[in-house]
C-alpha positions as CSV (number, residue, x, y, z in Angstrom):
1,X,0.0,0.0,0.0
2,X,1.2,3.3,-0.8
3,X,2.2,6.1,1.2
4,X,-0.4,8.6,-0.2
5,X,-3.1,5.9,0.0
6,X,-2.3,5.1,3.7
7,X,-2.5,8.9,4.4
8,X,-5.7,9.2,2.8
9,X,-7.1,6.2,4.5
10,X,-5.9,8.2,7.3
11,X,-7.7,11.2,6.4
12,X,-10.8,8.6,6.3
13,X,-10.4,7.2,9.4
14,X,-10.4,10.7,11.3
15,X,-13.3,11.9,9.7
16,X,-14.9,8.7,11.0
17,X,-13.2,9.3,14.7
18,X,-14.9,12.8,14.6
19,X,-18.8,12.0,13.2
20,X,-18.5,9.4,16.1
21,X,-17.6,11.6,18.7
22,X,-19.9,14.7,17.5
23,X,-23.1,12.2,17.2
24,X,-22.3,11.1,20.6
25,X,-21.1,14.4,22.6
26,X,-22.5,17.2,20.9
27,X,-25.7,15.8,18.6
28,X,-26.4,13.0,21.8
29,X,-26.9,16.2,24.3
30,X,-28.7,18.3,22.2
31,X,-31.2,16.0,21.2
32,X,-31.4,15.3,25.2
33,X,-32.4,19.1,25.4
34,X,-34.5,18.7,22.7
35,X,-36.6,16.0,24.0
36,X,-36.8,17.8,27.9
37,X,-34.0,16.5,29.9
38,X,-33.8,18.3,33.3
39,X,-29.7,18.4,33.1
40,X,-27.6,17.4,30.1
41,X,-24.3,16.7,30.4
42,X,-21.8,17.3,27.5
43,X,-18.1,18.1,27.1
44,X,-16.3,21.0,25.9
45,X,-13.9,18.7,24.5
46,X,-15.7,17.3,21.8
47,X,-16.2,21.4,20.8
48,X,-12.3,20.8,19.7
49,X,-12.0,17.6,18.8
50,X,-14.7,17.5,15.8
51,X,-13.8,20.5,14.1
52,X,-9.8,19.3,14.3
53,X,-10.9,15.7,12.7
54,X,-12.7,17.4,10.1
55,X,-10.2,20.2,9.0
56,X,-7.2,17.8,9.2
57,X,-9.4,14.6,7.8
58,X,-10.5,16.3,4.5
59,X,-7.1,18.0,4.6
60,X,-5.1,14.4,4.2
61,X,-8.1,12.8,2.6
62,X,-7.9,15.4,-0.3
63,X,-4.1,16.2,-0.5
64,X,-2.8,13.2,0.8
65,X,0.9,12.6,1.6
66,X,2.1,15.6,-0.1
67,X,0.4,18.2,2.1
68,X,2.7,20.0,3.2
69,X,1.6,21.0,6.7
70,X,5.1,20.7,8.8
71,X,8.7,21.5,7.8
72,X,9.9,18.3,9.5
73,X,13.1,19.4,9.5
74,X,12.7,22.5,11.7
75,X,9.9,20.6,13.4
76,X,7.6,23.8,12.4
77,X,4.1,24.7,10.3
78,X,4.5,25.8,6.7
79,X,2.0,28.4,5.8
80,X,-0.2,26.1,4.9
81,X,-0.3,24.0,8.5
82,X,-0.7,27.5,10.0
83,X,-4.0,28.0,8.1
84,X,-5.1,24.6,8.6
85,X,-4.7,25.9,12.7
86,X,-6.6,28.7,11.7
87,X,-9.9,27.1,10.1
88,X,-9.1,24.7,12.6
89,X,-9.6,27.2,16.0
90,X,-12.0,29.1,13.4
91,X,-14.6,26.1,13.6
92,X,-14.0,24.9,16.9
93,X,-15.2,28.3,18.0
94,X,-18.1,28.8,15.9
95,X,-18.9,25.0,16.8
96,X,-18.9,26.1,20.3
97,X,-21.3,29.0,19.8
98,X,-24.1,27.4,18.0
99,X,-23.9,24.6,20.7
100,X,-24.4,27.4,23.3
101,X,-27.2,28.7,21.1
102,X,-29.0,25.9,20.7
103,X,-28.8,25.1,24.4
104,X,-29.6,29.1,25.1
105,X,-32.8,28.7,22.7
106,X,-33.9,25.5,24.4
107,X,-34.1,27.6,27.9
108,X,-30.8,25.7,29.3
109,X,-28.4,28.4,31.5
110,X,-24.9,28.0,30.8
């Protein structure tokens, strides 16, 4: 198997990591709330977690081994791994904020 291949299967698996993990800690709560659960429990975590397997998962599903998102030399982000952070933090906190809205609009206090 192929280096590019394995990365992409990669890319795959991660995306599949994070629909399990936002059907079960973000979707599973607010359909809790939805249905009239005194308290709902969730975690904040999964407010990161998500958006990171779904920037980096379509990011190595679509380019692969050859994105180039560290200099592994200098053990730094390229420009490119720096924007990948960027949509990453960029979603996570937008995820974050329609959670809180849809618990806000459901009459749950933070």
């Amino acid at each position: 198997m192929s280096q590019d291949l394995k990365a992409r299967l990669g890319g795959v698996l991660v995306l599949i990591i994070g629909a399990v993990i936002g059907w079960f800690f973000i979707l599973g709560p607010l359909h809790q709330a939805q249905a009239g659960a005194p308290t709902v429990r969730y975690s904040l975590k999964a407010m990161v977690l998500v958006p990171a397997c779904l920037v980096f998962g379509l990011a190595f599903l679509v380019g692969g081994d050859k994105l180039a998102y560290r200099d592994a030399e200098r053990k730094r982000l390229t420009p490119l791994g720096w924007v990948l952070v960027a949509i990453f933090a960029a979603a996570a906190a937008l995820c974050y904020w329609w959670f809180k809205q849809q618990f806000a609009a459901l009459g749950y206090a933070s």
